[in-house]
C-alpha positions in Angstrom: 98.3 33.4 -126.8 100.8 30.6 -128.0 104.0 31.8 -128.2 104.1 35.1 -126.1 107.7 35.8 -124.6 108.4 36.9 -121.0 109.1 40.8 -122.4 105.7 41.3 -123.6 104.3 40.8 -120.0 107.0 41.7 -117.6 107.3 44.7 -115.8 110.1 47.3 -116.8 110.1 49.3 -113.9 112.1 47.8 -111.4 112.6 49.1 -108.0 116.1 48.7 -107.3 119.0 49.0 -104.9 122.5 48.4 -104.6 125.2 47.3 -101.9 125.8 50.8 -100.7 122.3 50.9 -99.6 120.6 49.2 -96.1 117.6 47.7 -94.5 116.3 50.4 -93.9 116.4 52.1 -97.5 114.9 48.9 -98.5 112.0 48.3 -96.2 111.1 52.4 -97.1 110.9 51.5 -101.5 109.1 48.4 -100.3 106.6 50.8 -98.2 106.5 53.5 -101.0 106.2 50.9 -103.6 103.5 48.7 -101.9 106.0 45.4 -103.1 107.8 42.7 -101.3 110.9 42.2 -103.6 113.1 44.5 -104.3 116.6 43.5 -107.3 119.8 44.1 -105.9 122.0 45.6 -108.5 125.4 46.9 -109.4 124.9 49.7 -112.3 122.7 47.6 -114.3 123.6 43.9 -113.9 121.5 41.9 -111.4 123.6 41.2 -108.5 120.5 39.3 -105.8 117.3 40.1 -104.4 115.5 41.2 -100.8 112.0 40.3 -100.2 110.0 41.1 -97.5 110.9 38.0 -95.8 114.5 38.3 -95.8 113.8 41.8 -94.2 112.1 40.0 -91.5 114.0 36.9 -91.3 117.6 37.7 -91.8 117.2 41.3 -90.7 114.9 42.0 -87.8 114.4 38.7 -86.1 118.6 39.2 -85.9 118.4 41.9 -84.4 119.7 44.0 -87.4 119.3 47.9 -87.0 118.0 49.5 -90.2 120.9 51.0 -90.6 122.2 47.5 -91.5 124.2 46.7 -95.0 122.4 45.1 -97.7 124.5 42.3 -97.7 123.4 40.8 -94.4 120.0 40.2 -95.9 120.3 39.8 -99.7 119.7 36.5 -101.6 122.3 36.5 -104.3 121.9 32.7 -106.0 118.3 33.4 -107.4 117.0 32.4 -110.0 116.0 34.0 -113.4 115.3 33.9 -116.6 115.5 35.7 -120.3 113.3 38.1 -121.7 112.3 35.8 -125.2 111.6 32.5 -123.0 107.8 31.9 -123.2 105.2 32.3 -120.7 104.6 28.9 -120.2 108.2 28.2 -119.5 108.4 30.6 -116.6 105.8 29.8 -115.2 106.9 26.4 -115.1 110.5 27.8 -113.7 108.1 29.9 -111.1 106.5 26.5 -110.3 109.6 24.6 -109.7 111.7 26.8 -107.8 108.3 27.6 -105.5 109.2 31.6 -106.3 106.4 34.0 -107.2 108.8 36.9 -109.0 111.3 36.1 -111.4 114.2 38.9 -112.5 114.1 39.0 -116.2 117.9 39.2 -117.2 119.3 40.0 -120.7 123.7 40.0 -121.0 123.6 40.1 -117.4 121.5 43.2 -117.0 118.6 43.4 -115.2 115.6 44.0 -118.0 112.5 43.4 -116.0 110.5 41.2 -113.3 107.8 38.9 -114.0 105.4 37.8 -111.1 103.1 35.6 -110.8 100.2 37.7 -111.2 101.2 38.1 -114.6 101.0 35.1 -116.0 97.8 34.5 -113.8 96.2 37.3 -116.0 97.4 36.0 -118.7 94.2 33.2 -119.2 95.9 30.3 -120.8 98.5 29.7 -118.1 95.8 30.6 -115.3 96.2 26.7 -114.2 99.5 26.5 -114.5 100.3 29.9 -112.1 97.5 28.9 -110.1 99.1 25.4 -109.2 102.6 27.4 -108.9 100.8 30.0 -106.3 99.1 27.1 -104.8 102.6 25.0 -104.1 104.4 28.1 -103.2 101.7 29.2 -100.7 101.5 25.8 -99.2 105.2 25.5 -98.6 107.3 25.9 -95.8 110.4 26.9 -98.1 113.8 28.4 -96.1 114.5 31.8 -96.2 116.5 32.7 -99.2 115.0 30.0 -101.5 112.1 32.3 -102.7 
């Protein structure tokens, strides 16, 4: 288990949209896709992020049609991380920044997502996602910081 990289467990099919889409598009991928977090990107470079909660938040509680722009609702300082940093080391970023999906960026590009489900799978870094799910769960975090 030592020394497995974020690109052996990440997911490489990311569900995706860009500025010229809207709430609406966003909340239907997250339906069809049964996910809360959907990357905001511009060709292939990783541009921000919607989750569920920035639907609800930002979107509808504003009274935002769904015909709303992306940009009313996207988070675009998140964090993320490259595709050769270990396991451990993302889930200690996951941990700290209270998130539970981290983009996996390469040159900008978007490569992958890793959640934290997959590093719980994972067995030697159960504890260490399972404190991260536990402070993340626990917290009363603002919109936008997950």
């Amino acid at each position: 288990m030592a020394g497995k990289t974020v690109r052996e467990i990440m997911s490489k099919d990311c569900v995706t949209v860009t500025l010229q889409d809207n709430v609406y598009e966003i909340a239907l991928k997250m339906k069809q896709h049964d996910i809360g977090f959907v990357a905001v990107v511009d060709g292939r470079k990783l541009i921000g992020a919607v989750t569920d909660r920035d639907l609800v938040v930002r979107g509808y509680a504003e009274k935002h049609s769904g015909s709303t722009a992306v940009e009313k609702v996207i988070t675009k300082d998140i964090a993320t991380i490259d595709p050769n940093t270990s396991i451990e080391e993302a889930a200690k970023i996951m941990a700290k920044n209270q998130i539970r999906r981290l983009p996996v960026v390469e040159n900008g590009e978007l490569v992958g997502i890793v959640a934290i489900g997959d590093l719980a799978v994972r067995g030697s870094f159960e504890d260490e996602a399972g404190q991260a799910l536990g402070k993340i769960s626990s917290d009363k975090t603002p919109v936008g910081a997950r």
